[in-house]
C-alpha positions in Angstrom: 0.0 0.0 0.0 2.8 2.5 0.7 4.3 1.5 -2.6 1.0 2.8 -4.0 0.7 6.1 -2.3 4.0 7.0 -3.2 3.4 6.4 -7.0 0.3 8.3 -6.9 2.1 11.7 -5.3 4.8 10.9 -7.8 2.0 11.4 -10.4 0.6 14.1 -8.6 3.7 15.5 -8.9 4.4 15.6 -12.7 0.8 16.1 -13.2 1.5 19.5 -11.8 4.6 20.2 -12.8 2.9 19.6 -16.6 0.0 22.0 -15.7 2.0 24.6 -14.4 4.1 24.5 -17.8 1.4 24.9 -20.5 0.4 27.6 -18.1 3.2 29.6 -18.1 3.5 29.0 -21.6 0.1 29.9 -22.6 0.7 32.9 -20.5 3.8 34.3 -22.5 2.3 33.6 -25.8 -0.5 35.6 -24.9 1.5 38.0 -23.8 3.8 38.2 -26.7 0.5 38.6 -29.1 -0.6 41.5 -27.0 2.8 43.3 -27.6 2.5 42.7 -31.4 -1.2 44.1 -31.3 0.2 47.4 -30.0 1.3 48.4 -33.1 -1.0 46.5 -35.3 -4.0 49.1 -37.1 -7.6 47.9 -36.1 -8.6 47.6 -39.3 -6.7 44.4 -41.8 -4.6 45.6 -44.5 -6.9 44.1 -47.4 -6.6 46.0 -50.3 -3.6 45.6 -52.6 -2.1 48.0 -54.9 -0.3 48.1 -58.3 2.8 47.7 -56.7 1.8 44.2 -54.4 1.7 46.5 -51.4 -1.5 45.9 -49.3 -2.9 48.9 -47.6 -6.0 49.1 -45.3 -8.1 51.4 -47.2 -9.0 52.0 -50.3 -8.2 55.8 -50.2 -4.6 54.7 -48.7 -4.8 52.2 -51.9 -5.2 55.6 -54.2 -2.5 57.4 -52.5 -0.3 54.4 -52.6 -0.7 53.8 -56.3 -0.1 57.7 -57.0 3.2 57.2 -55.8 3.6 54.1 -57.5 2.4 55.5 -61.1 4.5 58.5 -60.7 7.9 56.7 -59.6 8.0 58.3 -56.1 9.8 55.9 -53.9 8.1 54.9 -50.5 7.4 52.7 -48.0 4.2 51.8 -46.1 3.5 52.0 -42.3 5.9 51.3 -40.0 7.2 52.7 -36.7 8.7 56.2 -37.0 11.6 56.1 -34.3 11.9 52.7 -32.8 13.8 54.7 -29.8 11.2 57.0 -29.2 9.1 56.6 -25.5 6.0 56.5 -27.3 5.7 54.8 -30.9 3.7 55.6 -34.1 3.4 54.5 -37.3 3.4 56.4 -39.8 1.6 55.9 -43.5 4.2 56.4 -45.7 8.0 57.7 -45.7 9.7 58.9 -48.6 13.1 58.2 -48.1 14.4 60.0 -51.0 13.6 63.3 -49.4 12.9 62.1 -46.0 9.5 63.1 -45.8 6.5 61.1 -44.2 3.0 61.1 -45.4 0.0 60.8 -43.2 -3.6 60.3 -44.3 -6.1 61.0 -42.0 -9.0 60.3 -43.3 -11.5 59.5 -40.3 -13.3 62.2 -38.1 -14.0 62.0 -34.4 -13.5 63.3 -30.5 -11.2 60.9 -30.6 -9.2 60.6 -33.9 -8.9 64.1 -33.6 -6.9 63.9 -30.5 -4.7 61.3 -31.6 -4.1 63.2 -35.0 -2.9 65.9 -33.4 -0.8 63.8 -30.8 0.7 62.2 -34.2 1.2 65.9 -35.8 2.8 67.0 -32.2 5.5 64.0 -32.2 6.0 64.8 -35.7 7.3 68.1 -34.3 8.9 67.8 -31.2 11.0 65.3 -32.9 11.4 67.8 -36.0 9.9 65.4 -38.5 8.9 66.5 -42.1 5.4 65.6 -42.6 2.7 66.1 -45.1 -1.1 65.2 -44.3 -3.5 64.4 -46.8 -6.8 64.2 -45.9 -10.2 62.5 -47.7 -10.5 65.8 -50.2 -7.4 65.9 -51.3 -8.2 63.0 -53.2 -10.8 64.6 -55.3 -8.3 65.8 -57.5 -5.3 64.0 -57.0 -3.3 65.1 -60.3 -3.5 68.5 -59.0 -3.5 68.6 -55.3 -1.0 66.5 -54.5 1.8 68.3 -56.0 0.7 71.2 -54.6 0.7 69.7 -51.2 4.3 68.2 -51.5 5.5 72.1 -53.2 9.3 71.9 -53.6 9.7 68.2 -53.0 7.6 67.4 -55.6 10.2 68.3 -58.8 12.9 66.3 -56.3 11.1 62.7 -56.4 9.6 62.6 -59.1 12.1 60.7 -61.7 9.0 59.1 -64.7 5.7 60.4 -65.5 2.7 58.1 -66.0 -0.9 58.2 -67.3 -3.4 58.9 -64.6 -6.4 57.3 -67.0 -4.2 53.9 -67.7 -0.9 54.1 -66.0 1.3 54.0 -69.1 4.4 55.5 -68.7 4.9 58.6 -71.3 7.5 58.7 -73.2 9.9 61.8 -73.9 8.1 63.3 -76.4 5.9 64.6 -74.0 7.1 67.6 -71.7 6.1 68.6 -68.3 6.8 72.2 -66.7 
């Protein structure tokens, strides 16, 4: 009988010891996911654009393939300063003038206040920035130049149809 006993507390035991394990590890993974979720957008990216990026709106999509048809190099959300306290990301960066783009194209109490927490970090840590908002996109060929003023002759390197995204050839000339 004391043979017995001692098996079953041995089980107990590693039973336990098992228990305890998957908890703890259950524990970090969820933990881990919640860390990753920080910086992840509420809404999916699910729209994909001509050049195999994939956005999370379609107004970030026409944006995105602006750049794209016109040559402008970029790169789609990421952190802005890894070693800053508090962390954004931002819509695009154009690393050929060092510029980030922000569309903010939702309204709100609350949007509000973190746009202009976003547009505050942008300047205490002396940031270019250039936001487009929803109307800007009305008239894309037109405004967006205008927006981006003397960066725009700096980045732009081909010129492209905005009807079917051909890219023109020299025989055409742009001002």
């Amino acid at each position: 009988m004391n043979t017995m006993i001692w098996i079953l507390i041995i089980f107990t035991i590693i039973l336990s010891f098992i228990l305890i394990t998957i908890l703890i590890v259950k524990r970090l993974n969820s933990k881990f996911k919640t860390e990753e979720k920080k910086y992840r957008a509420n809404y999916p990216s699910r729209y994909i654009c001509f050049d195999g990026e994939k956005v999370r709106s379609l107004s970030e999509c026409i944006i995105d393939n602006y750049f794209y048809t016109n040559g402008i190099q970029h790169h789609y959300e990421d952190i802005i300063l890894k070693t800053s306290e508090k962390q954004y990301k931002y819509d695009w960066y154009l690393p050929e003038i060092d510029v980030y783009v922000e569309f903010f194209g939702f309204s709100g109490k609350t949007y509000s206040q973190k746009t202009e927490d976003k547009i505050e970090f942008y300047r205490k840590h002396n940031l270019k920035m250039i936001a487009l908002n929803p109307s800007d996109l009305d008239n894309i060929e037109e405004k967006i130049p205008m927006k981006f003023g003397v960066f725009w002759n700096k980045m732009i390197h081909s010129y492209h149809c905005p009807n079917c995204g051909s890219k023109f050839d020299n025989r055409v000339k742009f001002l």
